[in-house]
C-alpha positions as CSV (number, residue, x, y, z in Angstrom):
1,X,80.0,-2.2,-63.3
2,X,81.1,-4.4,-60.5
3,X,79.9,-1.9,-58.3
4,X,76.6,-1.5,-59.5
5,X,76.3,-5.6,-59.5
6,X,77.1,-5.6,-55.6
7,X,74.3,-2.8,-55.1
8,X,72.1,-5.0,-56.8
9,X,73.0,-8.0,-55.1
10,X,72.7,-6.4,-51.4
11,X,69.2,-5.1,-52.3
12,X,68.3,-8.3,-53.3
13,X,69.3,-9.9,-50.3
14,X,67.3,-7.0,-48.4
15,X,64.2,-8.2,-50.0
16,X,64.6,-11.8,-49.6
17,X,65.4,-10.9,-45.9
18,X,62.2,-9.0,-46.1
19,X,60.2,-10.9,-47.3
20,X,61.2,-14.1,-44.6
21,X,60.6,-11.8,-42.3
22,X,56.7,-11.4,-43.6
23,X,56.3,-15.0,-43.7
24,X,57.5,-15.6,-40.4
25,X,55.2,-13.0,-39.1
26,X,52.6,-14.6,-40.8
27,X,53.4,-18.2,-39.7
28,X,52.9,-16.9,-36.2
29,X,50.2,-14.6,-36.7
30,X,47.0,-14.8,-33.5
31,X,44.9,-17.3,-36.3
32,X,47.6,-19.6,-37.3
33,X,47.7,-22.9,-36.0
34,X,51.3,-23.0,-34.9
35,X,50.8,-20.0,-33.1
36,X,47.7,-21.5,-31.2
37,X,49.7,-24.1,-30.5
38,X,52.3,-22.4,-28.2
39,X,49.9,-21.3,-25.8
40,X,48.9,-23.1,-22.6
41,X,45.4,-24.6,-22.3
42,X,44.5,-21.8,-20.1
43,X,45.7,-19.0,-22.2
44,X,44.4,-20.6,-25.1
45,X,40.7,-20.8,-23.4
46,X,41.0,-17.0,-22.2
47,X,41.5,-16.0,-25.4
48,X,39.1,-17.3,-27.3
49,X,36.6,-16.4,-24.5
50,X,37.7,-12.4,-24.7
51,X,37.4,-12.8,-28.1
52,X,33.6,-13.6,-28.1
53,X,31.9,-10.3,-28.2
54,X,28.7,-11.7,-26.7
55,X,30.3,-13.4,-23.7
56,X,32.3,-10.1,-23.1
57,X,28.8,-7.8,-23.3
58,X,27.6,-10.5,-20.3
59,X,30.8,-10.3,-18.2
60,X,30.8,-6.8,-18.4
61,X,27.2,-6.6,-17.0
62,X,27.9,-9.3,-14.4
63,X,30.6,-6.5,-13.3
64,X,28.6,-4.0,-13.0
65,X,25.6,-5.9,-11.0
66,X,28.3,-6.7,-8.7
67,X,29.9,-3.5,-8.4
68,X,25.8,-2.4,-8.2
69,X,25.0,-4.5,-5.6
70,X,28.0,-4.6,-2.8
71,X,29.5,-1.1,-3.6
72,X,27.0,0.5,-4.1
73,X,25.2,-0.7,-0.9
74,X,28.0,0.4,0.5
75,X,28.3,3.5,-0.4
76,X,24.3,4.4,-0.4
77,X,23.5,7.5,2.1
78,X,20.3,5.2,3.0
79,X,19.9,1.7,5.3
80,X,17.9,-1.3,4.0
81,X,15.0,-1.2,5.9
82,X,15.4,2.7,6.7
83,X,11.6,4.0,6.4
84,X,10.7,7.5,5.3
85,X,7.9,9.9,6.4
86,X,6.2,13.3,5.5
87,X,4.1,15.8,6.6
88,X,0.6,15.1,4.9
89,X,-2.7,17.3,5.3
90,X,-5.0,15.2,6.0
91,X,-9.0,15.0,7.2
92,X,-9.7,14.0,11.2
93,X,-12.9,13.9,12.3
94,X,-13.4,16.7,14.7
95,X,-17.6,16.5,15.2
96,X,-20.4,15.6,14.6
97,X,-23.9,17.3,14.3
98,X,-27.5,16.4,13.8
99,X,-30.5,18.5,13.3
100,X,-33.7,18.7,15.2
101,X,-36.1,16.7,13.8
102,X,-37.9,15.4,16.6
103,X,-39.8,17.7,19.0
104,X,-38.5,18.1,22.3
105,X,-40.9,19.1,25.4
106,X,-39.6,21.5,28.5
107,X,-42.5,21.5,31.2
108,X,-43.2,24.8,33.3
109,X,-41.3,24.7,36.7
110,X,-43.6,23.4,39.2
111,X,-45.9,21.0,37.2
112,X,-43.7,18.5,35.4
113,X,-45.2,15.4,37.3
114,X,-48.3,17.1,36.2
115,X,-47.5,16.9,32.3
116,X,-45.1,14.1,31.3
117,X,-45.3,10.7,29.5
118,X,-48.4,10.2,27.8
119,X,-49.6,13.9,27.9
120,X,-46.6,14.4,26.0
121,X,-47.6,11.5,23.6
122,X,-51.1,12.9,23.0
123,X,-49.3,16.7,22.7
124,X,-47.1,15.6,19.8
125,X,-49.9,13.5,18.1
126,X,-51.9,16.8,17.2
127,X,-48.5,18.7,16.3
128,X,-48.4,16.2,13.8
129,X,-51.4,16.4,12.7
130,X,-50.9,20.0,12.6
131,X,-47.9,19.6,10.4
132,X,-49.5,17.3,8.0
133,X,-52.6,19.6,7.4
134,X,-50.0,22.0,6.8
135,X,-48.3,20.7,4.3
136,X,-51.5,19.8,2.2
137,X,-53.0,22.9,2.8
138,X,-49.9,25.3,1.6
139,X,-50.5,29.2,2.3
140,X,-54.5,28.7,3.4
141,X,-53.1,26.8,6.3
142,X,-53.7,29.9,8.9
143,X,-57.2,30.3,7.0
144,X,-58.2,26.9,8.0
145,X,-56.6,27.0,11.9
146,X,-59.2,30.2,12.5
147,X,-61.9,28.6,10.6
148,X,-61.5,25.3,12.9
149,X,-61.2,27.3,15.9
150,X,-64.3,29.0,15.3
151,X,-66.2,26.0,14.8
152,X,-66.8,23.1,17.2
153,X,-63.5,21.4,18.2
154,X,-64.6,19.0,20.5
155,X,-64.8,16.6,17.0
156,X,-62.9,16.0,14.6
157,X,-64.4,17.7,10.9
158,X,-63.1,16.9,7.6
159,X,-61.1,19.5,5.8
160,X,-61.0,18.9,1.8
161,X,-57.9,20.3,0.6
162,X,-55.9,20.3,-3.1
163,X,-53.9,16.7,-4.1
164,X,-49.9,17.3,-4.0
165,X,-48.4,18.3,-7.0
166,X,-47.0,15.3,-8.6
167,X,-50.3,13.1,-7.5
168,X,-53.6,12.5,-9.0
169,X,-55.4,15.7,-9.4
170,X,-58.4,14.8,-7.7
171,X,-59.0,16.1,-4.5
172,X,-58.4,14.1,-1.3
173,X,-60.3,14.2,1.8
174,X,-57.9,15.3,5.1
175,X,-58.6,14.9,8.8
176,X,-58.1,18.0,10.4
177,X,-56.5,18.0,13.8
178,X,-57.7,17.7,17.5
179,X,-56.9,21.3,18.7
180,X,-57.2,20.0,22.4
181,X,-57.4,16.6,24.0
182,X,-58.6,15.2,27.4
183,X,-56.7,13.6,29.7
184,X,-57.9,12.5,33.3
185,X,-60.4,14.6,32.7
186,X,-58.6,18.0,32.1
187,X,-58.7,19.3,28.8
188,X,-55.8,20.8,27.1
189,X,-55.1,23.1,24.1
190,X,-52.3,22.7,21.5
191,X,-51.4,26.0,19.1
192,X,-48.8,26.8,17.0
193,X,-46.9,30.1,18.3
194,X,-44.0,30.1,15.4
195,X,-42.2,28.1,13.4
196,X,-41.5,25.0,14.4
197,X,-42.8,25.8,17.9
198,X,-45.7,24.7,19.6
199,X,-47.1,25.5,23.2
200,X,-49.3,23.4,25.3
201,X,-52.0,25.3,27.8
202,X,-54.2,24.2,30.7
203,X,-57.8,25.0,30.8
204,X,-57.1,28.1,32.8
205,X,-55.0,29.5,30.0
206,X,-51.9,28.9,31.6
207,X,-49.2,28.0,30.1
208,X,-47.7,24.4,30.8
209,X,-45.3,22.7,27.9
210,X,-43.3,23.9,24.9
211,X,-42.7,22.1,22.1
212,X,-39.3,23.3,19.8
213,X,-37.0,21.8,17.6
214,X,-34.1,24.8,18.8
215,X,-31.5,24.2,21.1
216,X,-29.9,26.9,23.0
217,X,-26.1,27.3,23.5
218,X,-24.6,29.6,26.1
219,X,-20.9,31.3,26.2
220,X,-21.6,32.4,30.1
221,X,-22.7,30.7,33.2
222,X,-24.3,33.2,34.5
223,X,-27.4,33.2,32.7
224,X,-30.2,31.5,34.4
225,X,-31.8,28.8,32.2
226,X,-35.1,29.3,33.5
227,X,-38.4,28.4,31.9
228,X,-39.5,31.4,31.2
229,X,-35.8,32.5,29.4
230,X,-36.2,29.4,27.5
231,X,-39.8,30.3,26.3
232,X,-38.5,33.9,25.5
233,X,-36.1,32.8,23.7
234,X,-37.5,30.3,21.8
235,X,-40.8,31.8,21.0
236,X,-38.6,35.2,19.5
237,X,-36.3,32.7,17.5
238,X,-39.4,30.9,15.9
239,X,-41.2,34.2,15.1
240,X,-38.2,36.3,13.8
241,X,-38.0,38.6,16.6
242,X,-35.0,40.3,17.5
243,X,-35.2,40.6,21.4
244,X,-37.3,39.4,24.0
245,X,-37.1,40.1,27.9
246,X,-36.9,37.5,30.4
247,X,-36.6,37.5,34.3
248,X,-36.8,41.3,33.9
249,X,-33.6,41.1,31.2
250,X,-34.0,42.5,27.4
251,X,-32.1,40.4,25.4
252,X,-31.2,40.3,21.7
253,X,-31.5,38.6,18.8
254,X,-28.8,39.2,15.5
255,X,-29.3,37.6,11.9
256,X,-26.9,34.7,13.2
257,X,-29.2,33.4,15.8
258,X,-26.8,35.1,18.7
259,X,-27.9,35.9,21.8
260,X,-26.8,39.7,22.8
261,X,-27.0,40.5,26.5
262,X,-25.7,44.7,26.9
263,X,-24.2,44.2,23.6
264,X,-22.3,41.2,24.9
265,X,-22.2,37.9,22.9
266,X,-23.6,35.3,25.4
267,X,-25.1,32.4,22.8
268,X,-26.4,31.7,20.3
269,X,-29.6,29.0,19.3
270,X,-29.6,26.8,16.3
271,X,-31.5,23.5,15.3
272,X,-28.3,21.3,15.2
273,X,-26.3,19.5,17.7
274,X,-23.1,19.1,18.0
275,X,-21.3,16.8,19.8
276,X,-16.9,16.5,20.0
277,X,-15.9,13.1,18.6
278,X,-12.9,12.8,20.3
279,X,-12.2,13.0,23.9
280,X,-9.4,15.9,23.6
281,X,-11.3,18.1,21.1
282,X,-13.0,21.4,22.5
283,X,-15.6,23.2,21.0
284,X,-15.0,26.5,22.1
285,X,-18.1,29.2,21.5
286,X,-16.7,31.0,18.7
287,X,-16.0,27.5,17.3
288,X,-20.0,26.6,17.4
289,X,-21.1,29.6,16.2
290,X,-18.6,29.5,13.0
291,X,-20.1,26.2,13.0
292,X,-23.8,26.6,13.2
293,X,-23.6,29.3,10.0
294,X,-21.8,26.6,8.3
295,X,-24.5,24.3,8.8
296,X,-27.3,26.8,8.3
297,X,-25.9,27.8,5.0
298,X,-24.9,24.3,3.8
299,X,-21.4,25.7,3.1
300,X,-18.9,22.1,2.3
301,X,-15.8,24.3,4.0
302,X,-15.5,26.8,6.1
303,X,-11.9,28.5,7.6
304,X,-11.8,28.7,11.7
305,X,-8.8,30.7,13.6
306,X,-8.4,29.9,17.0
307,X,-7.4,32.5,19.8
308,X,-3.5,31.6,18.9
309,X,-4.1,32.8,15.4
310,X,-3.8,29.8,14.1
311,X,-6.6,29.3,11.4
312,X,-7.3,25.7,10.5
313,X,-9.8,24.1,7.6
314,X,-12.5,22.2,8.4
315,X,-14.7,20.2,6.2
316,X,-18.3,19.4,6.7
317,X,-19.8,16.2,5.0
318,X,-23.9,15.3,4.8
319,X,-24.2,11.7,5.4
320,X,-28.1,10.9,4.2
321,X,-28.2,7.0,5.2
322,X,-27.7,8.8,8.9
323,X,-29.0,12.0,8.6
324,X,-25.8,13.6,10.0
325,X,-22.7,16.0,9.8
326,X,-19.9,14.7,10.5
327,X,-17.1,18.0,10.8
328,X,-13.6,17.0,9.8
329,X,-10.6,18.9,11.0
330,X,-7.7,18.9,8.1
331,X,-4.6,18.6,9.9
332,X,-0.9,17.9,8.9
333,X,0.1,14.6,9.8
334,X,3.3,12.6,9.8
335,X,3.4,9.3,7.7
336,X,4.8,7.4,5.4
337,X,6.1,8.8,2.1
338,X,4.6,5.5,0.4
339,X,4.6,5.1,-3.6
340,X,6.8,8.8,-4.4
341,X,7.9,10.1,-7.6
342,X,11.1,9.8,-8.2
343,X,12.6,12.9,-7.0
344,X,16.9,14.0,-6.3
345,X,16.4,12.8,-2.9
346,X,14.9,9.2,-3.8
347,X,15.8,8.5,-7.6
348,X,13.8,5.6,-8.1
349,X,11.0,7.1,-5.8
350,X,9.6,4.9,-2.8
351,X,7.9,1.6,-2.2
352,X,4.9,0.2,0.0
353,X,7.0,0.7,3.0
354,X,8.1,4.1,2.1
355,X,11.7,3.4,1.9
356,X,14.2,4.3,-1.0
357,X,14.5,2.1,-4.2
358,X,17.6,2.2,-5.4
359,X,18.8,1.3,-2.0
360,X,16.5,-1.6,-1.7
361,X,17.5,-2.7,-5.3
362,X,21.5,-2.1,-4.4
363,X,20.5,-4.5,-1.0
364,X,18.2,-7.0,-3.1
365,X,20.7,-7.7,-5.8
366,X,23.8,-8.9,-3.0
367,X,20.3,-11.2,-1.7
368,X,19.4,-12.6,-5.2
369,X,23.6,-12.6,-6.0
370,X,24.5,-14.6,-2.8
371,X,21.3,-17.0,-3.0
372,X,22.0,-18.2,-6.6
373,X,26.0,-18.6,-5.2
374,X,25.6,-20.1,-2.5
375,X,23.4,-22.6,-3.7
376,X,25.3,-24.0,-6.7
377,X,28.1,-24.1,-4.1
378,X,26.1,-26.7,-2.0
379,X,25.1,-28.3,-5.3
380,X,28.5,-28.1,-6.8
381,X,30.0,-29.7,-3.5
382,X,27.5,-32.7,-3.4
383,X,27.5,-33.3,-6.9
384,X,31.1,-33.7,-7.2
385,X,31.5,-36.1,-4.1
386,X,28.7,-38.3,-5.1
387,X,29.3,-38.4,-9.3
388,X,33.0,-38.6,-8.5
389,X,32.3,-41.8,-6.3
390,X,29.9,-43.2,-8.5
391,X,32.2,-42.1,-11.9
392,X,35.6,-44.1,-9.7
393,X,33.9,-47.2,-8.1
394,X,31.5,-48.0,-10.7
395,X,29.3,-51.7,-10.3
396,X,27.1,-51.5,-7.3
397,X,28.5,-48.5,-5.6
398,X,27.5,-46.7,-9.1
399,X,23.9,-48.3,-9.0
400,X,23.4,-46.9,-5.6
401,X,24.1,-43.4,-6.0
402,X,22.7,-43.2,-10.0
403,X,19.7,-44.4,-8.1
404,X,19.1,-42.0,-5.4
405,X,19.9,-39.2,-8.0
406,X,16.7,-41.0,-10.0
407,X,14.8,-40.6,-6.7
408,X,15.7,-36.6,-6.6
409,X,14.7,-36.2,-10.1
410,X,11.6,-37.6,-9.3
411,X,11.1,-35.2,-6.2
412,X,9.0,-32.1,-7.3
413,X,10.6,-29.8,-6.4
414,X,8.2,-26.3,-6.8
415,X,5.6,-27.6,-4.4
416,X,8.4,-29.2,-2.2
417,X,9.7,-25.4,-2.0
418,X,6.1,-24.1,-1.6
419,X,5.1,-26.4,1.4
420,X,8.1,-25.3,2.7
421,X,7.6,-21.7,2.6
422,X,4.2,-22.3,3.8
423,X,5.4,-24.2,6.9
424,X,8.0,-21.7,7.7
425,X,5.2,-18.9,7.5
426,X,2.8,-20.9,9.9
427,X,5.6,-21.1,12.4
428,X,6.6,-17.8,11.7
429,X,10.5,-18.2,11.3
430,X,12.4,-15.2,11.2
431,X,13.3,-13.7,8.1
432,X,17.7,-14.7,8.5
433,X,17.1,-18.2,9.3
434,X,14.2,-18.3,6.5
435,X,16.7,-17.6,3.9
436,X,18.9,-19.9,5.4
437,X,16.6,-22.4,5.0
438,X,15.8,-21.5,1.4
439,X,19.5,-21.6,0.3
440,X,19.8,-25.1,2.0
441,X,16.6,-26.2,0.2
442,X,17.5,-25.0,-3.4
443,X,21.2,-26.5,-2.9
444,X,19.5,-30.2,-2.1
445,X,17.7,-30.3,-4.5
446,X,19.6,-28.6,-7.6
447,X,22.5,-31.2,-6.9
448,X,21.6,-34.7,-9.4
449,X,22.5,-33.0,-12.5
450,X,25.7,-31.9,-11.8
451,X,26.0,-35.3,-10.0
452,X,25.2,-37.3,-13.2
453,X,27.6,-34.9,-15.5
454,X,30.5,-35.4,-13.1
455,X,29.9,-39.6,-13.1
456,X,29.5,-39.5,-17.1
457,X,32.8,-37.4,-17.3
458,X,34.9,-39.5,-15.4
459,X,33.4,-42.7,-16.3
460,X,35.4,-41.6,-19.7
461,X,38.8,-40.0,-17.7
462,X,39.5,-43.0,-16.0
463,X,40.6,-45.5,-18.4
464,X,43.0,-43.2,-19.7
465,X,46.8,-43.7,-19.6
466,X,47.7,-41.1,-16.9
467,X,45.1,-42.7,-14.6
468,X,47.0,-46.4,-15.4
469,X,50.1,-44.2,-14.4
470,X,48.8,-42.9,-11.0
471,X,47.7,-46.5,-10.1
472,X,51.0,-47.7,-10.8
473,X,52.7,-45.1,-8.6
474,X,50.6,-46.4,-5.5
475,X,48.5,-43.3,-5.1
476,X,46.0,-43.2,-2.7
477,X,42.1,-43.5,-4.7
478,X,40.9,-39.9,-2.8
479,X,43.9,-38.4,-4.0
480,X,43.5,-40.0,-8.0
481,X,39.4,-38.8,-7.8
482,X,40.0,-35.4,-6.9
483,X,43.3,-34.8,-7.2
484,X,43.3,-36.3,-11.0
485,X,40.4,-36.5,-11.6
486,X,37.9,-33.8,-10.5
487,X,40.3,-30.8,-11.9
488,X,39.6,-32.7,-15.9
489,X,35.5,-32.1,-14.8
490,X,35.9,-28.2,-13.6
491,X,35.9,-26.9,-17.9
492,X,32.7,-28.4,-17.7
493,X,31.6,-27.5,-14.3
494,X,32.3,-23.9,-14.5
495,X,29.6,-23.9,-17.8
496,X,27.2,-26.0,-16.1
497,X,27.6,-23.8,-12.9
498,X,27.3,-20.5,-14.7
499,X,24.5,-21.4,-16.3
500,X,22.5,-22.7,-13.5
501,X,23.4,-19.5,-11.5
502,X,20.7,-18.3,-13.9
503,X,17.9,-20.4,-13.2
504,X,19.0,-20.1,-9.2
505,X,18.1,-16.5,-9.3
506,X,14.9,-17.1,-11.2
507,X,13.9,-19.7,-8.9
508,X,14.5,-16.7,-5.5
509,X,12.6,-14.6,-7.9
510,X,9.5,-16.6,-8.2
511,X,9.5,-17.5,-4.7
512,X,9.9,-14.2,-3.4
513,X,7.1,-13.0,-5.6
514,X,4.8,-15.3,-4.6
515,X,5.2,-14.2,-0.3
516,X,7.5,-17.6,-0.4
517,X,11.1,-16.7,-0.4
518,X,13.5,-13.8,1.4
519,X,10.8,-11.5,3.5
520,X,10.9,-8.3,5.0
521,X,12.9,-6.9,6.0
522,X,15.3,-8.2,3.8
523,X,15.3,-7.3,0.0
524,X,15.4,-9.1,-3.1
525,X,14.5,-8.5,-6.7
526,X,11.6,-11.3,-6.4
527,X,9.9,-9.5,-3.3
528,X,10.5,-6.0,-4.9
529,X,8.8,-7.2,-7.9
530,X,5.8,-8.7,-5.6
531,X,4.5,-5.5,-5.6
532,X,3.2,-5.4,-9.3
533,X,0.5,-7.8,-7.4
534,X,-1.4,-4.6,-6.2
535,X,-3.1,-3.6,-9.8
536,X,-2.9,0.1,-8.8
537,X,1.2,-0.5,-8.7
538,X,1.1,-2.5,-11.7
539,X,-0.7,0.9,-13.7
540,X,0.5,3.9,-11.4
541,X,4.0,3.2,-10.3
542,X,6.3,1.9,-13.0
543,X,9.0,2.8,-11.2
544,X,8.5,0.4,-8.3
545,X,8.6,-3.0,-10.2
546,X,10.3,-2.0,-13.7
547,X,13.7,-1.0,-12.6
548,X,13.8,-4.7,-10.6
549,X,12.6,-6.5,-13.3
550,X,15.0,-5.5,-16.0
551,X,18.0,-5.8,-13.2
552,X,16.7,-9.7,-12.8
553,X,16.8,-9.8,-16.5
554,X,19.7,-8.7,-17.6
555,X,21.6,-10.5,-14.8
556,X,20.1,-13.8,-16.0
557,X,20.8,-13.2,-19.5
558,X,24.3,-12.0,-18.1
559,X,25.0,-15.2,-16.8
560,X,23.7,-17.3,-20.0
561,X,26.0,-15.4,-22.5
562,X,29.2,-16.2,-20.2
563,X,28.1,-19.7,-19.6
564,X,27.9,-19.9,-23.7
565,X,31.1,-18.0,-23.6
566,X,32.7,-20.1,-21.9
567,X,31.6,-23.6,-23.3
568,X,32.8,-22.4,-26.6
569,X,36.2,-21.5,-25.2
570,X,36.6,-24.7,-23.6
571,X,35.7,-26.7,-26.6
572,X,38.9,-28.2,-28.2
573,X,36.7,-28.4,-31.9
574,X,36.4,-24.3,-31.7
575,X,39.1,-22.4,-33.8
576,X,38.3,-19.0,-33.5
């Protein structure tokens, strides 16, 4: 029995140590107020920061834009400003070519002082009236030409002809034309020998002028362009021949206008010319009579190899407000890979300067990081000095500075910025010292509320007892402000800091959008974004402003869920 009653008694006392053991883990459990109350300040503010899921989902973005930005730049196979190019087909212009449409006149050899200026005038009158009675009359036009030449032509007699189809359908009177004119009192005989070809005779019957609307090209110099090869030729091509025989030569004609000489390609004739529009271009013979069935068959395209084997495209466009070819050679030309897909090689694709995105992004966040740094920096530092002095002194050296703060907060700053920006692209300031200038803008003016947060702070630190004990131990007033003082303002600093690094980087954003901020060929988020300015960006290339827009976004909301992080850690009232 005795035994059993010790068994019972040492289990007891295993339970009842047991069971202290609980409570003291529960008295010192993480949520218990004694436990809180062992840590240090600063442990106690880390934890309840870590422990806000929020702050930690922005802190672990603000990581990775960093690690983004400067590692990433490092790291990237590409430069900044490194441009890219490819090989692009696309259309030169090579020629151009015009057709006929206006008579031309070659005089015999021998007598062009006799037949020039106004002979010439009076000559292509009576083609056109020749043209014009053909047209009215249709088929019966040869009909009427031997009934007028049969009849008296020393007058002019009226031919009645059918209306046009499409006009009234009465008939309308038409003159018919002056077969022969007189001129210093020689008469002189127009006929039509062919199409589009018209000769010009003496009253002896000879022949003097020719009127064409055919020009002749020639592979060989050794063809003499007589007058009477010219007239051959001409007269053949107007009346479908396929030879003629000048200066005691037989001479061929082929379907495609070419002149054959001993079965020897030496021309060809056609009713365009073309002329190179560049100084370097050659228009080689086989080139011009590629070209002239082109034209003739009102093909759009037409293939050309050269002697190298080389075969090139060429396109021909019709321009009817001139009344022109002009012949376009396609080509493959190096330039800039602008606007790209995204591809392996460029994974956000390219920009208006044909350089990669991601790179520019990588390069553009350590800009839009640094800016929004180094400005709350040059705010921090003023606002600290001046609200720490103002806080201290107090009485007039306090009206003073609260005063000039007044003055800054009644500065606007937005245009101030934008006549800025202005003046520094009048005069044209490169783009380093421009963002230098920027930084040192933001920072002067971004200082008065931190200034008046810092006063308002100490105005409350320094009646305390340990600031009574400092001036009792003789210490120097620099060393109590910032010493003492200043390091019971940085909780509150760090928040208000944080949170402005926000608005910093929205502020670069806007500017930089708007042609105002960091320019080429620096990067930024706001300039990448300036892009979406060009409305065939904003609906073709998502890829060149989206990416940059959500990186701006999330770092700004990054930055406002630790700055709420961390204002709830440092507030004494918060107990989670």
């Amino acid at each position: 029995m005795a035994k059993k009653k010790d068994e019972k008694e040492l289990k007891n006392s295993s339970l009842h140590l047991e069971n202290n053991s609980n409570q003291e883990e529960e008295t010192y459990s993480l949520n218990d107020d004694r436990r809180v109350k062992v840590l240090s300040p600063s442990a106690m503010v880390v934890k309840r920061f870590f422990r806000n899921r929020v702050a930690m989902f922005g802190l672990i973005v603000l990581v990775f834009m960093f690690l983004f930005s400067f590692l990433g730049g490092a790291i990237s196979r590409y430069r900044e400003d490194e441009q890219f190019y490819k090989k692009e087909g696309r259309a030169k212009d090579y020629a151009g070519a015009t057709v006929m449409d206006e008579y031309e006149f070659l005089t015999a050899e021998g007598r062009e002082a006799e037949f020039k200026g106004s002979y010439q005038s009076k000559a292509l009158g009576i083609i056109k009236q020749m043209e014009e009675l053909e047209e009215a009359a249709g088929d019966s036009f040869e009909e009427e030409i031997k009934e007028h030449e049969e009849g008296d032509n020393t007058a002019s007699k009226p031919v009645v002809k059918p209306g046009k189809p499409g006009k009234k359908s009465d008939d309308e009177e038409v003159t018919a034309f002056e077969g022969s004119f007189t001129k210093s009192g020689k008469t002189y005989k127009v006929e039509r020998d062919g199409k589009s070809f018209y000769t010009v005779k003496d009253e002896n019957g000879d022949l003097l002028c020719i009127a064409y609307k055919v020009t002749i090209k020639l592979f060989v110099d050794d063809v003499p362009l007589s007058f009477e090869f010219q007239y051959q030729s001409r007269h053949a091509f107007a009346n479908g021949d396929k030879s003629f025989t000048a200066d005691g030569v037989t001479y061929g004609l082929t379907d495609d206008d070419l002149i054959i000489r001993s079965g020897e390609d030496i021309g060809y004739m056609t009713h365009f010319k073309v002329v190179a529009l560049n100084s370097d271009v050659t228009l080689t013979r086989d080139y011009l009579a590629k070209l002239n069935a082109a034209l003739e068959e009102s093909e759009e395209k037409f293939e050309y190899t050269d002697e190298q084997g080389n075969t090139t495209e060429f396109s021909v466009t019709f321009r009817a407000e001139k009344n022109d070819w002009v012949i376009k050679r396609n080509v493959d030309t190096t330039v800039l890979d602008i606007y790209s897909a995204p591809s392996w090689e460029h994974l956000l694709g390219t920009d208006a300067n044909g350089m990669d995105i991601l790179t520019r992004l990588m390069y553009g966040g350590r800009i839009s990081l640094m800016i929004g740094f180094i400005v709350e920096i040059i705010a921090t530092i003023i606002g600290i000095i001046l609200g720490g002095i103002s806080g201290y002194f107090g009485g007039w050296v306090d009206n003073l500075i609260m005063r000039i703060v007044d003055i800054f907060y009644c500065i606007p700053s937005m245009p101030i910025i934008i006549i800025i920006g202005a003046a520094m692209d009048y005069n044209q300031v490169a783009a380093g010292e421009r963002m230098i200038f920027l930084m040192l803008t933001l920072g002067l003016l971004g200082w008065p509320g931190l200034a008046r947060m810092v006063r308002g702070q100490i105005l409350s630190l320094r009646e305390q007892e340990f600031m009574t004990a400092t001036e009792a131990c003789g210490v120097r007033t620099s060393r109590r402000i910032f010493k003492h003082l200043i390091p019971n303002v940085i909780p509150q600093l760090i928040v208000s800091v944080t949170m402005g690094l926000g608005g910093t980087i929205i502020t670069e954003a806007t500017l930089s959008y708007l042609g105002l901020g960091v320019k080429y060929p620096f990067a930024s988020w706001g300039n990448i974004i300036s892009d979406v300015n060009k409305t065939y960006v904003l609906q073709s290339y998502w890829f060149v402003w989206i990416p940059a827009g959500l990186l701006l976004l999330f770092t700004v909301l990054a930055f406002n869920l630790v700055g709420d992080g961390l204002r709830d850690a440092f507030d004494p009232k918060m107990k989670r």
